[in-house]
MARTI-862921 format. One record per residue (C-alpha): z, y negated, x negated; residue in three letters. Coordinates in nm, 3 decimals, padded with zeros to 5 digits. Each point is the difference from the previous one (the first is absolute). Layout:
# residues N
         Z         Y         X   rest
         Z         Y         X    ALA
...
//
This chain:
# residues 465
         Z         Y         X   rest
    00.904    03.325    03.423    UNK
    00.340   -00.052    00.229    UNK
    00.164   -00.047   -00.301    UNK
   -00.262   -00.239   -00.149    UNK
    00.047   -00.235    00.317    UNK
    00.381    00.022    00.043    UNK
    00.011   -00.124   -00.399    UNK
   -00.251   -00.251    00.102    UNK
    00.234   -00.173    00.326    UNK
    00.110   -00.267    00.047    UNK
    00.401    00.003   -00.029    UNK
    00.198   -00.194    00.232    UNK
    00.138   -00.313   -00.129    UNK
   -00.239   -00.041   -00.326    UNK
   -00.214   -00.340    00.026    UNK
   -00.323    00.070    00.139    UNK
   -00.336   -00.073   -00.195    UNK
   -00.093    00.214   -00.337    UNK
    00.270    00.132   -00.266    UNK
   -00.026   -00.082   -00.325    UNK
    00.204    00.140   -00.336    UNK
   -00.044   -00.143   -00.301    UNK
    00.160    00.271   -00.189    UNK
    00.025   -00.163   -00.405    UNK
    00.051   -00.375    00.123    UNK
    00.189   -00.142   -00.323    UNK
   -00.011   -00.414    00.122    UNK
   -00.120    00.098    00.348    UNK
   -00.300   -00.239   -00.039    UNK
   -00.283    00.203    00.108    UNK
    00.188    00.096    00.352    UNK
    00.107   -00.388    00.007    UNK
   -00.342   -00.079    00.010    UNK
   -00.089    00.303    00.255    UNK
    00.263   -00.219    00.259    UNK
   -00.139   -00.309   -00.038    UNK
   -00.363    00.018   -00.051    UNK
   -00.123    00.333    00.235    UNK
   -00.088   -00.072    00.314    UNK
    00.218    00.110    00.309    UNK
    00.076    00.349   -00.013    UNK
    00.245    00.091   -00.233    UNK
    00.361    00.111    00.160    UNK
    00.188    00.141   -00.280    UNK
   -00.023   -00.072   -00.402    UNK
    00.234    00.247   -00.182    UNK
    00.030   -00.121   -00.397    UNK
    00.130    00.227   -00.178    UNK
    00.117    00.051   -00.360    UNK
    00.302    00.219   -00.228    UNK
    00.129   -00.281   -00.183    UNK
    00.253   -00.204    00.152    UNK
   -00.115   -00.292   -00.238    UNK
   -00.359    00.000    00.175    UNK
    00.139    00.071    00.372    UNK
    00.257   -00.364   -00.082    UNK
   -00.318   -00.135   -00.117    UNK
   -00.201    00.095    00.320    UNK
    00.284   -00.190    00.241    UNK
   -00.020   -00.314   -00.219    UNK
   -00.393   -00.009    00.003    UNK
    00.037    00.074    00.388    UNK
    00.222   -00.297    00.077    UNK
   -00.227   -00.194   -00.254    UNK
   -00.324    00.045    00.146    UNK
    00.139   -00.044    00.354    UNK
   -00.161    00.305    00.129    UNK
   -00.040   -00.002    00.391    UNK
    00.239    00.223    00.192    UNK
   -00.316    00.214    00.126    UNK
   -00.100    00.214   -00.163    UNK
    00.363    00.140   -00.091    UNK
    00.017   -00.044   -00.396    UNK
    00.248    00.304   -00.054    UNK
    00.122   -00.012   -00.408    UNK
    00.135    00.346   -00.060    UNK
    00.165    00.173   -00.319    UNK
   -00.096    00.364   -00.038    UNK
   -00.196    00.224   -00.210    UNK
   -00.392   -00.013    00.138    UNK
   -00.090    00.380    00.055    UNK
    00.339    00.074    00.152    UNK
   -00.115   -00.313    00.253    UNK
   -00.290    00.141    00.073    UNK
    00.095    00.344    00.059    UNK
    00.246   -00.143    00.274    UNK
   -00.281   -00.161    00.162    UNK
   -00.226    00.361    00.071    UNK
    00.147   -00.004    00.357    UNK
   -00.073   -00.379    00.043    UNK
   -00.296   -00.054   -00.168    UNK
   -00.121   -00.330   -00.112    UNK
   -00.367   -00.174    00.032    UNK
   -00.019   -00.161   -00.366    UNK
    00.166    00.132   -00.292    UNK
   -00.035   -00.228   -00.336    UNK
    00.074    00.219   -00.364    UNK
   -00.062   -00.270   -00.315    UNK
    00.199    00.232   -00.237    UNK
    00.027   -00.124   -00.381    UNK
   -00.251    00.270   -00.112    UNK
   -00.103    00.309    00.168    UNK
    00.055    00.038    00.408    UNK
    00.003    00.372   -00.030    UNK
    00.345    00.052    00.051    UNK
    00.010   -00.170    00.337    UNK
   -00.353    00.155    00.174    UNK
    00.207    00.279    00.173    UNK
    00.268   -00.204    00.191    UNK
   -00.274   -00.268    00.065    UNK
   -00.256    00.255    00.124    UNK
    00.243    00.176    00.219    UNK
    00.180   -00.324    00.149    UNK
   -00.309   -00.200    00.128    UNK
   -00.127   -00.037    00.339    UNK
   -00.354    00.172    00.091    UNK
   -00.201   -00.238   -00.065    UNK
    00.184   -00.206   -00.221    UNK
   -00.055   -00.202   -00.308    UNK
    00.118    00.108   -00.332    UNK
   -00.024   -00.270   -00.271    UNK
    00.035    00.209   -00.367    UNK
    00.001   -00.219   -00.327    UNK
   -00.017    00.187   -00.363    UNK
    00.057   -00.189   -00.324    UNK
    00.000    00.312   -00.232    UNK
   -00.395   -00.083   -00.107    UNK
    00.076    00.126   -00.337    UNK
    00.062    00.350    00.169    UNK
   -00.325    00.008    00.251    UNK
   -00.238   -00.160   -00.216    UNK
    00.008    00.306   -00.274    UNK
    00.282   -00.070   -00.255    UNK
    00.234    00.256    00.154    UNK
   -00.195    00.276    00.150    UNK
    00.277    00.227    00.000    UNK
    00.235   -00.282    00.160    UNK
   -00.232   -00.048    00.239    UNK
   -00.003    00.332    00.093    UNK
    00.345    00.026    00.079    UNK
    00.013   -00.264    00.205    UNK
   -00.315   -00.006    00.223    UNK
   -00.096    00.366   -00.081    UNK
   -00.330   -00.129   -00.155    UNK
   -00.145    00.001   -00.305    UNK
   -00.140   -00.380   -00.114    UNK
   -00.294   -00.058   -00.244    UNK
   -00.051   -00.326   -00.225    UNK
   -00.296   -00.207    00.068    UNK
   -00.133   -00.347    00.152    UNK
    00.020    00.166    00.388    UNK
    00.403    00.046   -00.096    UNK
    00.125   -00.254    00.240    UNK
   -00.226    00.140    00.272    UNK
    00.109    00.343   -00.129    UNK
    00.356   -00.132    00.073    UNK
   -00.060   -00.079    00.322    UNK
   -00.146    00.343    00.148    UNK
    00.260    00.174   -00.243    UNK
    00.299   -00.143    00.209    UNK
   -00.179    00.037    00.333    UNK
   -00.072    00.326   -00.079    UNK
    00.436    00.073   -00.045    UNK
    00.035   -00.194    00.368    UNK
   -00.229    00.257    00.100    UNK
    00.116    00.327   -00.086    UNK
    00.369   -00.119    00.048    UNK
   -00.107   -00.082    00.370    UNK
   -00.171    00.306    00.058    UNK
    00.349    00.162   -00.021    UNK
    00.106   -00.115    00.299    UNK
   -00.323    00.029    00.179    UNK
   -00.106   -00.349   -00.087    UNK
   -00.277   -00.165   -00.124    UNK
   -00.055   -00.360   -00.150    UNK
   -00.319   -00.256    00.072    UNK
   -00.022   -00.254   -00.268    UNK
   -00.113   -00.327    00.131    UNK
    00.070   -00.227   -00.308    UNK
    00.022    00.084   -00.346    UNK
   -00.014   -00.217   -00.312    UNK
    00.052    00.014   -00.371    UNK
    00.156   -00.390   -00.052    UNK
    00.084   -00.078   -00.357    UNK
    00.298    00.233   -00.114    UNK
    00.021    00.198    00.271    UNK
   -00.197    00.205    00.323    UNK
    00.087   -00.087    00.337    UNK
   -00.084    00.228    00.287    UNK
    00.001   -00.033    00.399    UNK
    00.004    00.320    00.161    UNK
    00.067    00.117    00.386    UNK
    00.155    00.274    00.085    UNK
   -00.090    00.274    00.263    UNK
    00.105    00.358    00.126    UNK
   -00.277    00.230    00.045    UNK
   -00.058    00.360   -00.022    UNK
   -00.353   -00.003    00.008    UNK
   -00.050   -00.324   -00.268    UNK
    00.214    00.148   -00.256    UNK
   -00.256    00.270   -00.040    UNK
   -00.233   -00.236   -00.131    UNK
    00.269   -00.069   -00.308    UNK
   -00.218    00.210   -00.233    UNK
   -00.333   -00.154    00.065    UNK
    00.190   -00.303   -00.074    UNK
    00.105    00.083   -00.376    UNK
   -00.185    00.114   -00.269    UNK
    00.049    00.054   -00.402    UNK
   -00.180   -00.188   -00.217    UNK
   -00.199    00.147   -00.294    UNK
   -00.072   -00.264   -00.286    UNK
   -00.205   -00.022   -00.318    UNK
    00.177   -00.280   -00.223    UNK
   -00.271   -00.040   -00.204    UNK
   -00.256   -00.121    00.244    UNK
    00.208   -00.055    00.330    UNK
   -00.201    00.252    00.234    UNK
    00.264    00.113    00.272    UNK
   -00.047    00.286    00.267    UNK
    00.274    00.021    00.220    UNK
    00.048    00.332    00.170    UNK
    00.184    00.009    00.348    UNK
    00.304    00.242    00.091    UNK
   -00.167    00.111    00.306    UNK
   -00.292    00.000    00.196    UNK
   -00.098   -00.014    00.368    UNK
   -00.281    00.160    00.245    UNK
   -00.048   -00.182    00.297    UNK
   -00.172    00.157    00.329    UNK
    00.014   -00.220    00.287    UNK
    00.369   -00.073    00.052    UNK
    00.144    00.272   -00.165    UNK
    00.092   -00.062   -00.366    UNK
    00.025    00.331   -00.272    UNK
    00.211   -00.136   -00.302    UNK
   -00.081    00.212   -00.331    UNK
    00.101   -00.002   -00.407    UNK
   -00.293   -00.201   -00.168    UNK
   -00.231    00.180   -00.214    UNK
   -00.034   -00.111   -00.335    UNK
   -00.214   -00.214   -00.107    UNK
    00.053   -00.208   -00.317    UNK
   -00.193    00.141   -00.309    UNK
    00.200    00.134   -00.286    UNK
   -00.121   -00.285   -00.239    UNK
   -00.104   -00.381    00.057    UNK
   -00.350   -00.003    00.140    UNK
   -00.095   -00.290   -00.146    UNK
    00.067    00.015   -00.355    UNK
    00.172    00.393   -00.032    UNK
    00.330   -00.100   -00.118    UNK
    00.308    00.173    00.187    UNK
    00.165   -00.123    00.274    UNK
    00.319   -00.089    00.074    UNK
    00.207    00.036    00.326    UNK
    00.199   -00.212    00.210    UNK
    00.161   -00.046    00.328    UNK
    00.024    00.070    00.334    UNK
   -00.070   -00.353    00.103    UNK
   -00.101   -00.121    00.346    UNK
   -00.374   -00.085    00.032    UNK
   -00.020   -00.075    00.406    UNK
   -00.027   -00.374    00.046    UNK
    00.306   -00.194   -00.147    UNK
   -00.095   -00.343    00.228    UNK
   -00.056   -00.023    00.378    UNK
   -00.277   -00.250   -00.017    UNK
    00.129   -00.167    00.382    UNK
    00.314   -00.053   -00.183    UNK
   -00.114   -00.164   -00.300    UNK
   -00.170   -00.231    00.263    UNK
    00.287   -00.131    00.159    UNK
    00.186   -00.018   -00.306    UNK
   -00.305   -00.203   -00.179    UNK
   -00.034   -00.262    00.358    UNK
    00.433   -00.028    00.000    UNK
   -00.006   -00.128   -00.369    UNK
   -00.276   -00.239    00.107    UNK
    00.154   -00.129    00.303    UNK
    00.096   -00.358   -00.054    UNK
    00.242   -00.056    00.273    UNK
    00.240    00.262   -00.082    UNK
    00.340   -00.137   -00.017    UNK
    00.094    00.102   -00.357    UNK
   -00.177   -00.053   -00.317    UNK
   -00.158    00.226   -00.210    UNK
   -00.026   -00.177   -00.368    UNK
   -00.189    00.336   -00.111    UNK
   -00.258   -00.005    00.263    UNK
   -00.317   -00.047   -00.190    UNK
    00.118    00.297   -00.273    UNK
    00.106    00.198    00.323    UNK
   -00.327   -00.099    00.176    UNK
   -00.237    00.113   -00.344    UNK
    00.234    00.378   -00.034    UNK
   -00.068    00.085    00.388    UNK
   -00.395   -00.120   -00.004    UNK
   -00.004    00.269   -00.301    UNK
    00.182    00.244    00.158    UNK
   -00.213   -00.024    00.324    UNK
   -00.381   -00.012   -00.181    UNK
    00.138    00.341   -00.107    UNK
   -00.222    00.341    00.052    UNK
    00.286    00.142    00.190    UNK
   -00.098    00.342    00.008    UNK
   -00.093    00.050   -00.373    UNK
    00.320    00.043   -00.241    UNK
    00.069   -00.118   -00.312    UNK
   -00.263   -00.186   -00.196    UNK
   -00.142   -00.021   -00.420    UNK
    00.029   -00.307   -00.162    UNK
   -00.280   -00.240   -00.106    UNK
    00.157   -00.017   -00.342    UNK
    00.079    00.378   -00.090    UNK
   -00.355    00.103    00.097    UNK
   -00.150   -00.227   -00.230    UNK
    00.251    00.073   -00.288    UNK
   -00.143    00.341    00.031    UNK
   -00.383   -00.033   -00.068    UNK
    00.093   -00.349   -00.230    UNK
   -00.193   -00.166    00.273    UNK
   -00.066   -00.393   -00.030    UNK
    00.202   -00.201    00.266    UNK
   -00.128    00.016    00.321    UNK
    00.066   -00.236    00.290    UNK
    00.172    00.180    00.283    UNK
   -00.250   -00.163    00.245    UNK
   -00.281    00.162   -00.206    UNK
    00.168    00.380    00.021    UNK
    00.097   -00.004    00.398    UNK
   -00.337   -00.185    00.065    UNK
   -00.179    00.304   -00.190    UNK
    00.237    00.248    00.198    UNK
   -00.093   -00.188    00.307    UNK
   -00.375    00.007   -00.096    UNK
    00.019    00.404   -00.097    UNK
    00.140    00.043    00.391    UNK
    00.375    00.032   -00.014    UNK
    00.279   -00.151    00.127    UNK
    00.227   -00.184   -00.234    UNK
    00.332   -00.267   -00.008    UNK
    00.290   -00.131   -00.191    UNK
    00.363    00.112   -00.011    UNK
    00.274   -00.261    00.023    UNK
    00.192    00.169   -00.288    UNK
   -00.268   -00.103   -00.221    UNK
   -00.311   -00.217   -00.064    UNK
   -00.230    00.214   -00.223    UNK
    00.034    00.272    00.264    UNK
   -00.270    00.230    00.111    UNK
    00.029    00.120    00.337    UNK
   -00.291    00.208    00.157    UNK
   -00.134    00.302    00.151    UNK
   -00.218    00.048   -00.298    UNK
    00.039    00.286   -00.180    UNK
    00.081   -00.041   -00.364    UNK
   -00.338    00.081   -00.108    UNK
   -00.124   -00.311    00.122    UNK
    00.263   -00.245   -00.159    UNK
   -00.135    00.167   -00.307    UNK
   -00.361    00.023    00.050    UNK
    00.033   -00.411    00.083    UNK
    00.180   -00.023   -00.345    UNK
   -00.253    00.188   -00.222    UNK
   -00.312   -00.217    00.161    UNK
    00.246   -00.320   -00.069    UNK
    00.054    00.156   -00.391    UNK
   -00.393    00.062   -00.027    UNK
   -00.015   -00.379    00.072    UNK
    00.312   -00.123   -00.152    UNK
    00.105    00.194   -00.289    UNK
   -00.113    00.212   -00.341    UNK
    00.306    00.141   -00.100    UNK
    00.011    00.372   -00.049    UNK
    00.270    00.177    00.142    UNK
    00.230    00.232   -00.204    UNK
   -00.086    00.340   -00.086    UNK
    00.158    00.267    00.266    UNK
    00.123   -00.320    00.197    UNK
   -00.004   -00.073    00.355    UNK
   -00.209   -00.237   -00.052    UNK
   -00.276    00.227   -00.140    UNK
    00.007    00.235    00.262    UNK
   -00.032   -00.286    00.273    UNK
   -00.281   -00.207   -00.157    UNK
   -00.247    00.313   -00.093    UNK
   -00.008    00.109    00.405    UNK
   -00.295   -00.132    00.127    UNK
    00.079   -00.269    00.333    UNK
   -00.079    00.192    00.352    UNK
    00.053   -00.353    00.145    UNK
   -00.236   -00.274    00.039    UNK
    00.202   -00.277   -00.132    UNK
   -00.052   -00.356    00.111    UNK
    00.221   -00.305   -00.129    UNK
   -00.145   -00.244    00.264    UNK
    00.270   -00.211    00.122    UNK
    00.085    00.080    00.285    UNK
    00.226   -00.329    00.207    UNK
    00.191    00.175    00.213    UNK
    00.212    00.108   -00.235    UNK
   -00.058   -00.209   -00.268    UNK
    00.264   -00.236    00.107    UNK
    00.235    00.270    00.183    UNK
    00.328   -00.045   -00.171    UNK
    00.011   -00.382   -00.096    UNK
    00.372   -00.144    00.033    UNK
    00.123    00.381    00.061    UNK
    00.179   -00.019   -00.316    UNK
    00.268   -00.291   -00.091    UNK
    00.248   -00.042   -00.240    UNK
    00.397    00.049    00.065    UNK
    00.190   -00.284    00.104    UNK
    00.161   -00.047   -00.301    UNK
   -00.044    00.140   -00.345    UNK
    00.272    00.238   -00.035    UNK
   -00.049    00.196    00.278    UNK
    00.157    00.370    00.024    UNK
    00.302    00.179    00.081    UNK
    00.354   -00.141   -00.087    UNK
    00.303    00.222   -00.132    UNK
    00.170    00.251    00.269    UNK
    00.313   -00.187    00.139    UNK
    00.326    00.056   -00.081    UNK
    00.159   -00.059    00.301    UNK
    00.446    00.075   -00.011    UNK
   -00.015    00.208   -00.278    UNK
    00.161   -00.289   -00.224    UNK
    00.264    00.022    00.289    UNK
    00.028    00.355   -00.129    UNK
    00.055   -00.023   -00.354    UNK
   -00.357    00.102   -00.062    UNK
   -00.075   -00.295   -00.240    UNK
   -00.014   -00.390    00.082    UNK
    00.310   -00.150    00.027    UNK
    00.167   -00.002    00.332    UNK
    00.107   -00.405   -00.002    UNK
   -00.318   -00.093   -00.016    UNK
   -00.120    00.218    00.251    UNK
    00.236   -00.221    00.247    UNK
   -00.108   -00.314   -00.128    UNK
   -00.310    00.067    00.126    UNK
    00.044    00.172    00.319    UNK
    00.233   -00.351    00.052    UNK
   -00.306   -00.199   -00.088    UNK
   -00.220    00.204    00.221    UNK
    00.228   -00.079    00.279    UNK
   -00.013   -00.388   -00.071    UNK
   -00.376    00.039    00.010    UNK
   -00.082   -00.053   -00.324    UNK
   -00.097    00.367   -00.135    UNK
   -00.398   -00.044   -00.089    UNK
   -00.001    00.378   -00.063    UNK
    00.162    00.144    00.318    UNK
   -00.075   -00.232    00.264    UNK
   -00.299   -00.058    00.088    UNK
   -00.221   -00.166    00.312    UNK
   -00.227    00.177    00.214    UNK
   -00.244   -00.294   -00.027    UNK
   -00.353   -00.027   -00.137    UNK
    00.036    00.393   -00.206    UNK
   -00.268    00.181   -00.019    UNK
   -00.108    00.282    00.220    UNK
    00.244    00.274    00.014    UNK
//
């Protein structure tokens, strides 16, 4: 704990107010906008990047923008994990990773060279690999095991919190998630950071595998560990087992995935303050994204926190060849059957609830009785669903509380082509590596004069970062 506190010090000489390093800055525009529109606070901004092409590119945008002399904006030229491993004896209080594609690579040095207490800020744009196309890939890079499926983006989510996790829990170190989002292309995820002997035990509880039938979607997920408590004391055991060998809904075989986190992903005070900041009027900046910022938080925080993952409205119904049913009709018959049951901001046909499968599917085969005469196929799914006979008393009174829960949660883009842009090239022209050198200089020339549209940009009126 000495240790912990020395790294944690102030030094002499460094600004006061919080540290920042954003460690994959490219045009330095997000920490550009961290100077000008946080409030008081800040005392040091390190941007960082490898290519020398991106570092000139930081300066100009600097001197552009007119950033204020506090916080100090500090452009630097070095490779990110070798940054942050010479900041474990001076640790800093936000750390920003936005890698192009997976942040795996970097969770070590950033896990070991933040403050107690600090915020890391972890982007991933590798969807393809933790929505289910890569399961191997995925493997090797957050030691995980991903499953296709409507809950993927979710899925993404706890898959990468899950890394932070066990990577922190090397160095005694556990992570709290206070914001987490799936946002078009990619996840986002807030996390602080803490030391603790005693919470680190609790890792286990906090990550489970997940058993899945792909035929009818029922999941079980089965922790890594349990826990007895008595009183204060705390006895931390290997979980029994307690998935069945085949699908209990419809017998098929199961399939299995993970570890993935499934303790809350969103601090709910958090999402609070986030949700009144976006609505405050008289902040000094603009926010041109507000109302599609404003709908993805009020989904994020009418969330069941505490239940993970979720079955989509759609799949379920492709399953029994149900008629289309409104999703105000299914959560008001969850509602009316006793059960708990939301949205998920990753996606509008989304069932979340603390109803066991057997009730999503005892509401469907009273809605079939009513709706529809087709008969399933022979040694189907569907088959082995619909002949069960409903334990549930199913009623599809309307219930308005959350008939009109996620109205305006779900907008379009800003624009129609909307997605990630080609990796930049930076100075490897320079290099010989393809491109032609002279016109490299033409525009680095132009960029100078002011008039590069691609390089230089303002810090005014962007989105959120």
């Amino acid at each position: 704990e000495r240790r912990v506190a020395a790294a944690d010090r102030p030094r002499e000489g460094e600004p006061e107010g919080i540290s920042m390093l954003e460690a994959l800055s490219a045009t330095g525009l997000r920490s550009i906008r961290f100077a000008k529109e946080l409030p008081k606070g800040v005392g040091k901004i390190i941007v960082n990047d490898m290519d020398p092409a991106a570092v000139r590119c930081i300066e100009r945008n600097v001197e552009y923008n007119q950033v204020p002399p506090l916080p100090v904006l500090v452009p630097n030229l070095g490779d990110a994990i070798s940054v942050m491993y010479e900041h474990r004896n001076k640790r800093l209080d936000v750390i920003d990773l936005d890698p192009y594609g997976s942040p795996s690579q970097f969770m070590d040095a950033a896990l070991q060279s933040i403050k107690d207490g600090g915020l890391l800020c972890v982007t991933a744009t590798d969807m393809a690999v933790l929505c289910g196309n890569n399961a191997e890939v995925c493997f090797s890079k957050y030691q995980a095991v991903c499953q296709r499926g409507k809950h993927c983006h979710e899925q993404a989510l706890r898959i990468v919190l899950g890394a932070l996790e066990r990577t922190a829990n090397r160095y005694h170190r556990h992570i709290v998630p206070v914001l987490s989002l799936s946002i078009d292309y990619y996840v986002r995820m807030f996390v602080r950071v803490y030391t603790s002997q005693k919470e680190i035990k609790e890792s286990c509880v906090k990550q489970a595998m997940v058993f899945q039938c792909n035929s009818c979607w029922t999941r079980y997920l089965q922790p890594l560990g349990k826990v007895q408590r008595k009183g204060n004391n705390s006895k931390f055991l290997p979980a029994t087992h307690e998935v069945p060998s085949v699908c209990g809904t419809c017998g098929k075989r199961l399939q299995m995935g993970g570890p993935i986190w499934i303790d809350r992903i969103n601090d709910p005070e958090w999402l609070q303050g986030v949700i009144e900041l976006s609505e405050d009027t008289a902040r000094p900046f603009p926010l041109h994204s507000g109302k599609r910022l404003e709908g993805l938080l009020r989904a994020a925080q009418e969330e069941l926190h505490d239940i993970p993952l979720f079955y989509d409205m759609s799949q379920l119904h492709k399953v029994v060849h149900a008629s289309p049913m409104g999703m105000s009709v299914m959560y008001s018959a969850i509602v009316n059957a006793g059960f708990e049951v939301s949205g998920s901001h990753t996606d509008p046909d989304a069932i979340k609830t603390n109803a066991p499968i057997d009730v999503l599917y005892d509401i469907l085969r009273e809605w079939c009785k009513k709706t529809s005469k087709k008969k399933p196929a022979p040694g189907s799914a569907a088959e082995a669903i619909l002949a069960k006979e409903s334990k549930t008393a199913v009623d599809f009174t309307i219930n308005e509380a959350v008939a009109t829960r996620q109205k305006g949660r779900f907008l379009a883009p800003p624009i129609d082509v909307w997605g990630p842009k080609a990796r930049a090239v930076g100075d490897k022209r320079s290099r010989g590596e393809g491109g032609d050198a002279e016109q490299q200089q033409q525009e680095e020339e132009a960029a100078d004069a002011g008039e590069h549209p691609k390089r230089q940009c303002t810090g005014e009126g962007a989105g959120s970062p």
